[in-house]
DRENDO-1510 file (C-alpha; in Angstrom, 1 decimal, always signed):
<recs>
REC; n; res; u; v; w
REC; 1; UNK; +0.0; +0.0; +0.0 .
REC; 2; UNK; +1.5; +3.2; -1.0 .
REC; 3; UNK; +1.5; +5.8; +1.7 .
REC; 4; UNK; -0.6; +8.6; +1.9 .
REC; 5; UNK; +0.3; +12.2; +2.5 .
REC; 6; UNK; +2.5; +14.8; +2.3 .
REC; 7; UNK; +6.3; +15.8; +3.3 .
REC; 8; UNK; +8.7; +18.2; +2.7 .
REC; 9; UNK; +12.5; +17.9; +3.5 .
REC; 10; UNK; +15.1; +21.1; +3.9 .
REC; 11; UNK; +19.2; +20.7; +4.8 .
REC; 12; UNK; +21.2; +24.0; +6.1 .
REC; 13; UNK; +24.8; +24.4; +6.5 .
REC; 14; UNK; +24.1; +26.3; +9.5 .
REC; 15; UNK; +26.0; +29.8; +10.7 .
REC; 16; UNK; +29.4; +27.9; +11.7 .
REC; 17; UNK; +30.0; +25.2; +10.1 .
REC; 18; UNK; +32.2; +25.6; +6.7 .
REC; 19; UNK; +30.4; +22.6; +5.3 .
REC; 20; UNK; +26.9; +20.6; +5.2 .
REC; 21; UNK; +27.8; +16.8; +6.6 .
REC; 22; UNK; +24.0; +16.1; +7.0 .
REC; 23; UNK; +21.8; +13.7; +4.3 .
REC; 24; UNK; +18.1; +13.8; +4.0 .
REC; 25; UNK; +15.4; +11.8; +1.8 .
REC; 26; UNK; +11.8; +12.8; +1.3 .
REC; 27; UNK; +10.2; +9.9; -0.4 .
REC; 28; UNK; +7.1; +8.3; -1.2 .
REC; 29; UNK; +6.9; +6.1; +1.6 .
REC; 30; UNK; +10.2; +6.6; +3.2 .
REC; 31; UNK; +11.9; +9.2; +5.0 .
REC; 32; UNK; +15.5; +8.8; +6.1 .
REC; 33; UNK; +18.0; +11.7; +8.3 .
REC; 34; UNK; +21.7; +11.2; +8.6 .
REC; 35; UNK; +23.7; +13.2; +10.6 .
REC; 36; UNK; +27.5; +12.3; +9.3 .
REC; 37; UNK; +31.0; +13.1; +11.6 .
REC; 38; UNK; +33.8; +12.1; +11.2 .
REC; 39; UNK; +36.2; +15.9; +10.2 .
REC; 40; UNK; +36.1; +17.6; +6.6 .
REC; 41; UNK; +34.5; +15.2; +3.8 .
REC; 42; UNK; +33.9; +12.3; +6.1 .
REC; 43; UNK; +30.6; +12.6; +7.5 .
REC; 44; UNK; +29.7; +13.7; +4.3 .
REC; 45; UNK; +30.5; +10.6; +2.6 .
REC; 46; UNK; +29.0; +8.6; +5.5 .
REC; 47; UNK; +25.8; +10.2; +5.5 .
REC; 48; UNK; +25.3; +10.5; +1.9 .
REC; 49; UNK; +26.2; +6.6; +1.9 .
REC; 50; UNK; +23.5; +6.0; +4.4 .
REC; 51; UNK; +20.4; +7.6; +2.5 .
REC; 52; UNK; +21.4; +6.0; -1.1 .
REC; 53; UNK; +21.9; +2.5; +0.8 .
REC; 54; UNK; +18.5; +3.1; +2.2 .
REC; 55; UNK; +16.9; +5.0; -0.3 .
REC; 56; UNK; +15.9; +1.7; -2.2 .
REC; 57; UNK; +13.7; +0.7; -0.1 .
REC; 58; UNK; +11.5; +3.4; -0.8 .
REC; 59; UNK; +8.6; +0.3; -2.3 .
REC; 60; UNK; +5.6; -0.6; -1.0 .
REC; 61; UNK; +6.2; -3.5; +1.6 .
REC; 62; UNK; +3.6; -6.5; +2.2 .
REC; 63; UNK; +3.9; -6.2; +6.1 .
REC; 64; UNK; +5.2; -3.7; +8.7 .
REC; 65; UNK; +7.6; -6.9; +9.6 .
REC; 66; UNK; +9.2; -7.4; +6.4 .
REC; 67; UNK; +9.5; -3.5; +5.8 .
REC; 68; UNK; +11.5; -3.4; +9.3 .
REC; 69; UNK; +13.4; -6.5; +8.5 .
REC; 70; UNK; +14.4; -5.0; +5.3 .
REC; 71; UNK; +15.6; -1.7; +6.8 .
REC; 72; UNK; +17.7; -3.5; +9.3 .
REC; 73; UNK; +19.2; -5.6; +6.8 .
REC; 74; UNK; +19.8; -2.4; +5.0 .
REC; 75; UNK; +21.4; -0.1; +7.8 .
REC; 76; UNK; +24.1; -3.7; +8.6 .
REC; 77; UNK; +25.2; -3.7; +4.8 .
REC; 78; UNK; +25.6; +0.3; +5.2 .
REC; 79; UNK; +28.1; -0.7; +8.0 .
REC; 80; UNK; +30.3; -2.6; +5.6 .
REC; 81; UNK; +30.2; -0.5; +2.5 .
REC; 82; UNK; +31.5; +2.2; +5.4 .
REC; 83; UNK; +34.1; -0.3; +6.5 .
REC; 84; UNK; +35.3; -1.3; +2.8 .
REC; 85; UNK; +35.0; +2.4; +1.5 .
REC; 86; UNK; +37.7; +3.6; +4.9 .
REC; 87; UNK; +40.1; +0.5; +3.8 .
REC; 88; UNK; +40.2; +1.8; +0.3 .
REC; 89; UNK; +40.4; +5.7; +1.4 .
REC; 90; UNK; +42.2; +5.8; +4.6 .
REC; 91; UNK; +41.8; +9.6; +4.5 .
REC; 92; UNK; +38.2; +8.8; +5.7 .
REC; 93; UNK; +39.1; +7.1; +8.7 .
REC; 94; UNK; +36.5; +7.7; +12.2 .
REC; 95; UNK; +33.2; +9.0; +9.8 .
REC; 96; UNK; +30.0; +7.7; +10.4 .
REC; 97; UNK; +26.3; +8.9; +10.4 .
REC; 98; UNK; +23.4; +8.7; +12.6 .
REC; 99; UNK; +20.3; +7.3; +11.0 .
REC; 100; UNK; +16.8; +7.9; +11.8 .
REC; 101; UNK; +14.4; +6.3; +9.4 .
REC; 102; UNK; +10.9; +6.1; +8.9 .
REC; 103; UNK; +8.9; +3.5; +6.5 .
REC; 104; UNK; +5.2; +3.5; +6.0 .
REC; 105; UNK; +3.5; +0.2; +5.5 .
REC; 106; UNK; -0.7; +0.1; +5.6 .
REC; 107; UNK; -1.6; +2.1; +8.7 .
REC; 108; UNK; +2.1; +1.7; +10.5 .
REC; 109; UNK; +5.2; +3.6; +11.0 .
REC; 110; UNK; +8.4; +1.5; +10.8 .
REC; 111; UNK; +11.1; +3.2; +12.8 .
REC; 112; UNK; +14.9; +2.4; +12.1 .
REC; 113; UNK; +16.9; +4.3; +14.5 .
REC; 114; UNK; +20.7; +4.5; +15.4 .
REC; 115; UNK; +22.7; +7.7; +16.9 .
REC; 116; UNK; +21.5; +11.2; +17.8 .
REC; 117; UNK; +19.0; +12.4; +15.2 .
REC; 118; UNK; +15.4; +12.2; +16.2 .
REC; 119; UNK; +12.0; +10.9; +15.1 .
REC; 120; UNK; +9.2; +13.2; +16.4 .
REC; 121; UNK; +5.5; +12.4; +16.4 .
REC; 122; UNK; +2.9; +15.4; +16.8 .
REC; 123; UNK; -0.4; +14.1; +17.0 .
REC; 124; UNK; -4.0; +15.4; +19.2 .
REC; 125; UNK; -1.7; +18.6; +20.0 .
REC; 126; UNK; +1.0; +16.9; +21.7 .
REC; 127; UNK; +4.5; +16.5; +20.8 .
REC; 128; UNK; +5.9; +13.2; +21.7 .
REC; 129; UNK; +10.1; +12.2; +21.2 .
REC; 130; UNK; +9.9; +8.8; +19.4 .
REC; 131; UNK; +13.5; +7.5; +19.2 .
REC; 132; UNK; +16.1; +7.8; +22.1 .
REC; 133; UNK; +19.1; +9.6; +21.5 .
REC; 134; UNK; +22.2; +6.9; +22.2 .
REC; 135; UNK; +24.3; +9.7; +23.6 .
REC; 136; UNK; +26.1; +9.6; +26.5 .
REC; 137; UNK; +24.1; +12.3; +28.7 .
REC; 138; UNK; +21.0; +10.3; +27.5 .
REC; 139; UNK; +22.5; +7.5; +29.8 .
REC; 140; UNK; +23.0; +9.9; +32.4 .
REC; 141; UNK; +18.9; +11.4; +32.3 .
REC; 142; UNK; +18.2; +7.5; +31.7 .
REC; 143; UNK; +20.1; +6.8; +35.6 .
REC; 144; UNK; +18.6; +9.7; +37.2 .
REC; 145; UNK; +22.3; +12.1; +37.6 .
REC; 146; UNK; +21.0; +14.8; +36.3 .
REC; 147; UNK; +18.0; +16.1; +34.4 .
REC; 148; UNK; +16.2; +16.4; +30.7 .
REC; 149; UNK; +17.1; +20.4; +30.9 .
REC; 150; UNK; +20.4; +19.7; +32.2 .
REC; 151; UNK; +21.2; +17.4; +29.2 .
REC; 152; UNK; +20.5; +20.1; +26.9 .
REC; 153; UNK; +23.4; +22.0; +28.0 .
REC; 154; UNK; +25.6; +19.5; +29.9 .
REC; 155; UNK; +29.1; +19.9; +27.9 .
REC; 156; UNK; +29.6; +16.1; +26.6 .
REC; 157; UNK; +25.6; +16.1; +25.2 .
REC; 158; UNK; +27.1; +15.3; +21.7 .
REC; 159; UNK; +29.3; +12.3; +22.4 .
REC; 160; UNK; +27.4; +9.1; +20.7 .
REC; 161; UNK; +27.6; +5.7; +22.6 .
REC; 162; UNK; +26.3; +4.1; +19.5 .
REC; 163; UNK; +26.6; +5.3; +15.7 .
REC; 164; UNK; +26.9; +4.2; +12.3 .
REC; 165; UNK; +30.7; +3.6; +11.7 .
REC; 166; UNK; +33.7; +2.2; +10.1 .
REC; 167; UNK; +34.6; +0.2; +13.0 .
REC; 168; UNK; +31.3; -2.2; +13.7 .
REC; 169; UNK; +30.3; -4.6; +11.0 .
REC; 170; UNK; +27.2; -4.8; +13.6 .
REC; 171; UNK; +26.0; -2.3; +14.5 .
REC; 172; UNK; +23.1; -2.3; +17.2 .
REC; 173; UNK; +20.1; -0.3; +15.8 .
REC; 174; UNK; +16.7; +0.4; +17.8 .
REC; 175; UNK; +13.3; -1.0; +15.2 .
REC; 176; UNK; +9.9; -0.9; +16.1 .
REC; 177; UNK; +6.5; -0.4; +14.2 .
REC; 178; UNK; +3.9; +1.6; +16.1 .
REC; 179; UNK; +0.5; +2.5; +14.3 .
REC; 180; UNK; -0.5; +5.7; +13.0 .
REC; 181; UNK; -3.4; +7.9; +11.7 .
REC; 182; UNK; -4.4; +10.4; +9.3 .
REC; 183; UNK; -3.8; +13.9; +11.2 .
REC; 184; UNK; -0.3; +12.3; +12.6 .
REC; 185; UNK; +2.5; +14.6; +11.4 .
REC; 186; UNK; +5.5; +13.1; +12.0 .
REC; 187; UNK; +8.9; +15.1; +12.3 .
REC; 188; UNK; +12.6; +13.9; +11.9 .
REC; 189; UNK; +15.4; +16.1; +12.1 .
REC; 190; UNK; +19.4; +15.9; +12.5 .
REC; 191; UNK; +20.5; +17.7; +16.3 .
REC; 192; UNK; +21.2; +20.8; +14.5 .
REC; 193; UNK; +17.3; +21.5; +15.4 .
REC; 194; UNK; +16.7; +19.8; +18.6 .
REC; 195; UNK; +20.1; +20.9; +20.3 .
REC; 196; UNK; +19.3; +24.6; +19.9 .
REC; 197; UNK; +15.2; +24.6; +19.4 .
REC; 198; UNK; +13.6; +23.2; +22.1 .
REC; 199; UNK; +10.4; +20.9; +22.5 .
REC; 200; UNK; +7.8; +23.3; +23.4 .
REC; 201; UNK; +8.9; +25.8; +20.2 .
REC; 202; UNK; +8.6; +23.0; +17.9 .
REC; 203; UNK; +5.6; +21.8; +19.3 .
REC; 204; UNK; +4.1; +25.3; +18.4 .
REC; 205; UNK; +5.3; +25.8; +15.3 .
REC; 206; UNK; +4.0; +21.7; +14.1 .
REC; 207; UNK; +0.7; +23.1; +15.5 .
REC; 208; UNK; +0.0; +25.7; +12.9 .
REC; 209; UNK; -1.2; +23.3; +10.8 .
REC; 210; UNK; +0.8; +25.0; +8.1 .
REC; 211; UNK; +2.1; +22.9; +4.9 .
REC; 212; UNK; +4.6; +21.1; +5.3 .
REC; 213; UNK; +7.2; +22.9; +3.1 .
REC; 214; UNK; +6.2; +26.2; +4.9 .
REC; 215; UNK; +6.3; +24.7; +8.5 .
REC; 216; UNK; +10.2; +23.1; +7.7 .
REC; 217; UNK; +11.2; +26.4; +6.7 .
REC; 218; UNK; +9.8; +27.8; +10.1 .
REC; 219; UNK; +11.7; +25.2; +11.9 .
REC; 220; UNK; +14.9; +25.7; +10.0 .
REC; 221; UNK; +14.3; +29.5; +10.7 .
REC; 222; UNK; +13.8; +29.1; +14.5 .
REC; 223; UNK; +17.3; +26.9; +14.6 .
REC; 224; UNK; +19.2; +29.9; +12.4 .
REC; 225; UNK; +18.1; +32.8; +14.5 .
REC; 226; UNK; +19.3; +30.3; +17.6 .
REC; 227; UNK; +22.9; +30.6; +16.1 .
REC; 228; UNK; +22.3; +26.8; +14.1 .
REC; 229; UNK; +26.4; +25.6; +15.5 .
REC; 230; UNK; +25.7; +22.6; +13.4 .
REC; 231; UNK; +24.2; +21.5; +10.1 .
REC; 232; UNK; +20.0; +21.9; +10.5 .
REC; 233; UNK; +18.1; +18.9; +8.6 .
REC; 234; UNK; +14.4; +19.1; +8.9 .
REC; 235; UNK; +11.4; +16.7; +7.4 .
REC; 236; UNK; +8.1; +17.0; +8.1 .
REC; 237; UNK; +5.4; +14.3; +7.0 .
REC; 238; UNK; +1.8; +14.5; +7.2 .
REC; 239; UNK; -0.5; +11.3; +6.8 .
REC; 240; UNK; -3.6; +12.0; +5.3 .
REC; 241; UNK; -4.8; +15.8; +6.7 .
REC; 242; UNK; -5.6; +18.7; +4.8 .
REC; 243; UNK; -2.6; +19.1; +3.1 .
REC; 244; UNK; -2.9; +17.7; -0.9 .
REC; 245; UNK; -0.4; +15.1; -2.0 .
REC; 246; UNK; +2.7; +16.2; -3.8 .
REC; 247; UNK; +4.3; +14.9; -6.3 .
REC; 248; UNK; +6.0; +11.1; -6.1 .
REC; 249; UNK; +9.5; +12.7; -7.0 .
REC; 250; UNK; +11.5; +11.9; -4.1 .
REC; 251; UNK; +13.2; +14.8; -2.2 .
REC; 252; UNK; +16.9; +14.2; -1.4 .
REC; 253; UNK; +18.6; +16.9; +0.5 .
REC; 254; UNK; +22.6; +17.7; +2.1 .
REC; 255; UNK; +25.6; +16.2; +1.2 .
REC; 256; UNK; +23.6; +13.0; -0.7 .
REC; 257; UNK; +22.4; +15.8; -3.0 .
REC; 258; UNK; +25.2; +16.1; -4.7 .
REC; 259; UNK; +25.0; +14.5; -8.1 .
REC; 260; UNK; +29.1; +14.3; -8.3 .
REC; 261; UNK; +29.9; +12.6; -5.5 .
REC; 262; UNK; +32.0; +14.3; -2.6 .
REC; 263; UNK; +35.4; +15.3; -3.7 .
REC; 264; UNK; +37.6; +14.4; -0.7 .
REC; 265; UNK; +40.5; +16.2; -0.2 .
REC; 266; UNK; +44.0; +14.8; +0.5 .
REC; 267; UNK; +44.9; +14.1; +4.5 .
REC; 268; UNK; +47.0; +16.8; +5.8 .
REC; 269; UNK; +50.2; +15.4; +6.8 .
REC; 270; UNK; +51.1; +15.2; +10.3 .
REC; 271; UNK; +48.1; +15.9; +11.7 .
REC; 272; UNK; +46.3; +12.9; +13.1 .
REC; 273; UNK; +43.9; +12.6; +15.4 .
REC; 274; UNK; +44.2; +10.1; +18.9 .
REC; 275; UNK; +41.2; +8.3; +18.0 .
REC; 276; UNK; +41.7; +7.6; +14.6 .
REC; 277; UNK; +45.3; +8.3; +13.6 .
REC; 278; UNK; +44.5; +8.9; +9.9 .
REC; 279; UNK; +41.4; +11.1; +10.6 .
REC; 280; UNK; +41.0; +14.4; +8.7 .
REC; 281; UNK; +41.2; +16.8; +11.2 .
REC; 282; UNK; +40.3; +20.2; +8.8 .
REC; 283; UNK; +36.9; +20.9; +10.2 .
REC; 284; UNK; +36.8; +19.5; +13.8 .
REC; 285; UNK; +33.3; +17.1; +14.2 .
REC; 286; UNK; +30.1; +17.8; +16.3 .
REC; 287; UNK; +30.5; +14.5; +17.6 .
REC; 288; UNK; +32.2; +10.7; +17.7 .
REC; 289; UNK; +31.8; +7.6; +19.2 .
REC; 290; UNK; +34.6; +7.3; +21.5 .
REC; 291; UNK; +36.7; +4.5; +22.5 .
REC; 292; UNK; +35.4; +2.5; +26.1 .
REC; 293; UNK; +38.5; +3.7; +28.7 .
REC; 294; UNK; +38.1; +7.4; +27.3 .
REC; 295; UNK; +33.7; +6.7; +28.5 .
REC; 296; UNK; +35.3; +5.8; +31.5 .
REC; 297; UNK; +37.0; +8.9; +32.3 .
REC; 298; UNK; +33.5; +10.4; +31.1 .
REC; 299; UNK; +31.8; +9.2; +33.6 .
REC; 300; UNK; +34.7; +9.9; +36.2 .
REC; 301; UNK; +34.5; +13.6; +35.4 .
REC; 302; UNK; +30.8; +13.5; +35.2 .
REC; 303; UNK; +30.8; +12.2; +39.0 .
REC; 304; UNK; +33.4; +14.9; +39.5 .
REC; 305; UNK; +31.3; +17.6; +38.2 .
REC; 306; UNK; +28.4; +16.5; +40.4 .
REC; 307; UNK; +30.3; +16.7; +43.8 .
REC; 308; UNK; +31.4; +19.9; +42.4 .
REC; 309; UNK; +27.7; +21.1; +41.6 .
REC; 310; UNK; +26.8; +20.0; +45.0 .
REC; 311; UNK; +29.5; +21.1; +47.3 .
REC; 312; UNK; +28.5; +24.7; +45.5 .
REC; 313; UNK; +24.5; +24.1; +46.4 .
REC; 314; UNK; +25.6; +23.6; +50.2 .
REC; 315; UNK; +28.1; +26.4; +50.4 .
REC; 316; UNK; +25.4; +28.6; +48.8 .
REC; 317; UNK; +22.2; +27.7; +50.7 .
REC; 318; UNK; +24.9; +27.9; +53.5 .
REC; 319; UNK; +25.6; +31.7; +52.9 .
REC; 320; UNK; +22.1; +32.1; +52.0 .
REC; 321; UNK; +20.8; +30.8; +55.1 .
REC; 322; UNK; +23.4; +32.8; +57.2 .
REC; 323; UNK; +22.6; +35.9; +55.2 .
REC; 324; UNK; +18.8; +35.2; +56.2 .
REC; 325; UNK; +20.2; +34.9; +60.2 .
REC; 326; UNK; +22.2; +38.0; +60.4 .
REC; 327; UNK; +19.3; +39.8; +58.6 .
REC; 328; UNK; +17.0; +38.4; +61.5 .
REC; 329; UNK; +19.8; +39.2; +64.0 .
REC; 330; UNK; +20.0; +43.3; +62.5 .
REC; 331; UNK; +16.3; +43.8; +62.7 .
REC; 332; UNK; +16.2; +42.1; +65.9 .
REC; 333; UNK; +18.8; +44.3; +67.2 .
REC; 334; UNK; +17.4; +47.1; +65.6 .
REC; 335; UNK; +13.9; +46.3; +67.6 .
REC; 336; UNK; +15.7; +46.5; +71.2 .
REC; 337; UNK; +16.7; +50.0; +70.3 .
REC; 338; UNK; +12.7; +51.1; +70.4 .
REC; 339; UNK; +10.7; +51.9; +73.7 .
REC; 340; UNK; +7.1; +52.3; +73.8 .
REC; 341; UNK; +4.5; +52.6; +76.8 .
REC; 342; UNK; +1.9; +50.1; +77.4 .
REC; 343; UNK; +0.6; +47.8; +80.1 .
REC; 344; UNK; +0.4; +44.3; +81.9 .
REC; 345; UNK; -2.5; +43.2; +83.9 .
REC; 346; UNK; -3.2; +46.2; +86.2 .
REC; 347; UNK; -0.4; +48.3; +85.7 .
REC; 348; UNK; +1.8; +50.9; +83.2 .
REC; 349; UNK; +5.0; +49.1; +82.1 .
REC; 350; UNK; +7.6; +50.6; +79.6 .
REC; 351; UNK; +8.5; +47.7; +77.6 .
REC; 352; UNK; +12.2; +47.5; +75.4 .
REC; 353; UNK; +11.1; +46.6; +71.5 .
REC; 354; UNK; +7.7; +47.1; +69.1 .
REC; 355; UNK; +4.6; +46.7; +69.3 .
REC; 356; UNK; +4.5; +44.3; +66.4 .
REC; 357; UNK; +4.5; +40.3; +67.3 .
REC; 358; UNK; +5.8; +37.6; +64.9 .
REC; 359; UNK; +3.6; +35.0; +65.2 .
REC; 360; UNK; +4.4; +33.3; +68.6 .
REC; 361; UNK; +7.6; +35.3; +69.1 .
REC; 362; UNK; +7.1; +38.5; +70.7 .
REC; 363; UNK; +9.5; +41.7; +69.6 .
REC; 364; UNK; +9.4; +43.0; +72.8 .
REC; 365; UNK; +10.3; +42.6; +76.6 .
REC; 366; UNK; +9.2; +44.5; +79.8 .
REC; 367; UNK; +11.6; +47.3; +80.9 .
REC; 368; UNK; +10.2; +48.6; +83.8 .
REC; 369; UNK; +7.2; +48.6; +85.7 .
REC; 370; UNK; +6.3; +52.2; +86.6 .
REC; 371; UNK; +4.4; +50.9; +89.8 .
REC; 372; UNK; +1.6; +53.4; +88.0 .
REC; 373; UNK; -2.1; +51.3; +88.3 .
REC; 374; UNK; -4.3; +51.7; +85.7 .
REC; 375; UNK; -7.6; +52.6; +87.4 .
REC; 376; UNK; -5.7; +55.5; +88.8 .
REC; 377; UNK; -5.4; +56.9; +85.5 .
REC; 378; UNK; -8.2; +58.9; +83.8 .
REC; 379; UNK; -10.4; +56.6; +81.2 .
REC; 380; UNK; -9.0; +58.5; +77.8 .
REC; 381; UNK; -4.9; +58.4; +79.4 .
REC; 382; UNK; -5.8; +54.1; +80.4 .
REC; 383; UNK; -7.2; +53.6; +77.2 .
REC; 384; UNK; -4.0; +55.4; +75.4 .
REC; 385; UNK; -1.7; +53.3; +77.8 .
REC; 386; UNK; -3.4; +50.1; +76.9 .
REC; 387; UNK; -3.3; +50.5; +72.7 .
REC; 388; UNK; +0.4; +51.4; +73.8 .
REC; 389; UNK; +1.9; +55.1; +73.2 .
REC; 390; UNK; +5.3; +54.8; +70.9 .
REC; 391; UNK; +8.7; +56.4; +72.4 .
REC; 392; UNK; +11.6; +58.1; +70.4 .
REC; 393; UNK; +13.9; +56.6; +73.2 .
REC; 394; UNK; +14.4; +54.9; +76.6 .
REC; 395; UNK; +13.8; +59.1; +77.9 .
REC; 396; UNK; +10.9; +59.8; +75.9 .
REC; 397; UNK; +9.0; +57.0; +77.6 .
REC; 398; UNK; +10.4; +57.7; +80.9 .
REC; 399; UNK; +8.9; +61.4; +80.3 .
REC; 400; UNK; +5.3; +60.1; +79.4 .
REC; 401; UNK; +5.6; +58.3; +82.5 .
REC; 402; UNK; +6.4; +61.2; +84.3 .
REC; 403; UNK; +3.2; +62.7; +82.9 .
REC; 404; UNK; +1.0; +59.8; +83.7 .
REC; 405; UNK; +2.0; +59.9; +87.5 .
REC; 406; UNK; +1.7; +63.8; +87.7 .
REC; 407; UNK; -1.5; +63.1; +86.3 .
REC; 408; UNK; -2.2; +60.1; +88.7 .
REC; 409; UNK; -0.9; +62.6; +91.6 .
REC; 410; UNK; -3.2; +65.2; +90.6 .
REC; 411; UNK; -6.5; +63.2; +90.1 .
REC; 412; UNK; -5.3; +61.6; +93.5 .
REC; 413; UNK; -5.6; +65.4; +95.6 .
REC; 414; UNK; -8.7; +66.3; +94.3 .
REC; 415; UNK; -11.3; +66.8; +96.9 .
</recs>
């Protein structure tokens, strides 16, 4: 059965890199990213190796099962035609490609899925991540050390634990068919989108509901005006929808594009790399799969970084908490330098503090008690005393005391 819908597929150099090392394919019912490494020329040649390898499978399939058989069998022989094309062009030594794939067979998506690109699906106005990146800090949100945001900027979020190279005949690639329905508009893009363009943005921009073509050149837009660091490879798909069906001309975009071939210059001599020691080293790449002592140290500094990260959240809700005490202390201080008048049971008292209370804890203490009873005093002087009458100082009250006995004295004489 021929799959229904629409798609369009765009490939960016980006704003810093010098060339584009990404591959796309926009097909009938196929839709391949590759995301190539490997220095100047090689993950060109990877990726573009990728997507014409798989590119053939672009045929109706008679089940989901033999159209995910086939694309494994495919993404293995890709392996060894990298394997066989390094051993004839040593220059080419460490590239390799992500690949994220996406077949559709009767009302199912068949998902190939290796590396760091990443299969999107945007369906009833939410945006779910289909594939798992096989990266390093992926392992690390996967254990619980540190968080989805955190990934996003943690500085080893580009080193692969699996990809599509030149030095495993067998490679280990994540397949699985899940259904899908008309309205489903699926997304797959290299990490020059989803490093720098985050989930909600996307999510907002798939929601417009605008063509395909139009809503790829949005995305791509979003992931320039972000800075793009690395190559930006976008295709949208939509199954079934309002959209009308374009043409069955397949769509291939990047470094596969080129109708030459990729011209690969000569390796620089002396300069070798300490993974690969033939590796063209002429444009440095986004990321590699790195040897299993050098993840060990990986992990070792990660561990090292998260002491670090904690020691610096005790020492600052340390200083933040003794910030917050000698604030407490100042006012407190700063309390005990007021006087006011007031009264306890029967009597007028000048008490040391305010008037004000926190809670349970009272801001000020008895001072002295003036001996002065209340029901001596007149009713409007007793009612002042009991709302309490404020003091400049420790002598302002003692002077409204002094008023309040003359005035106890005199009330006392009268006939």
């Amino acid at each position: 059965m021929v799959f229904e819908g629409s798609s369009a597929a765009i490939s960016h150099t980006g704003k810093v890199r010098s060339n584009n090392q990404d591959s796309g394919y926009s097909g009938s019912n196929l839709f391949v990213v590759a995301d190539g490494m490997g220095g100047h020329a090689g993950g060109d040649v990877a990726s573009s190796i990728a997507v014409h390898r798989l590119k053939d499978l672009d045929q109706p399939f008679a089940t989901p099962t033999e159209a995910e058989h086939a694309l494994q069998q495919a993404i293995a022989s890709t392996a060894t035609v990298l394997i066989d094309t390094v051993a004839d062009r040593p220059e080419l030594a460490g590239m390799g490609t992500t690949v994220s794939a996406l077949d559709f067979v009767d009302d199912y998506a068949v998902i190939a899925h290796i590396g760091d690109s990443r299969i999107y699906l945007y369906r009833d106005d939410a945006l779910t991540q289909i594939t798992t990146d096989h990266t390093f800090v992926q392992r690390l949100v996967d254990s619980g050390r540190i968080t989805p945001e955190e990934a996003r900027y943690h500085p080893r979020r580009s080193v692969l634990m699996r990809v599509l190279g030149d030095m495993d005949p067998d490679p280990e690639v994540d397949t699985f068919i899940m259904p899908t329905q008309p309205g489903d508009r699926w997304l797959l893009c290299s990490d020059g989108l989803c490093g720098v363009v985050d989930d909600a943005h996307t999510a907002k921009t798939l929601g417009q509901h605008l063509p395909p073509g139009r809503t790829a050149d949005l995305l791509l837009k979003q992931a320039l005006d972000a800075g793009a660091p690395d190559n930006v490879t976008v295709i949208i798909v939509d199954v079934g929808g309002s959209h009308p069906m374009f043409s069955g001309t397949a769509t291939i975009v990047g470094s596969a594009s080129n109708p030459q071939g990729i011209e690969v210059p000569a390796a620089r001599a002396g300069r070798t790399s300490w993974l690969h020691p033939n590796r063209q080293a002429a444009n440095e790449p986004t990321h590699f799969e790195p040897a299993p002592e050098f993840l060990e140290e990986l992990i070792e500094e990660d561990r090292r970084r998260s002491r670090r990260r904690r020691l610096w959240w005790i020492v600052g809700l340390i200083v933040v908490i003794g910030a917050l005490f000698a604030g407490v202390a100042a006012a407190y201080s700063w309390t005990q330098t007021r006087y006011f008048v007031g009264s306890d049971e029967n009597s007028v008292v000048i008490y040391r503090g305010i008037q004000q209370d926190i809670g349970p804890i009272s801001l000020s203490t008895p001072y002295e008690d003036t001996g002065i009873l209340l029901v001596d005093l007149p009713f409007y002087q007793r009612l002042a005393v009991q709302q309490t009458i404020s003091a400049r100082s420790l002598a302002d009250a003692q002077q409204i005391v002094d008023t309040l006995r003359s005035t106890d004295t005199t009330e006392g004489s009268s006939p």
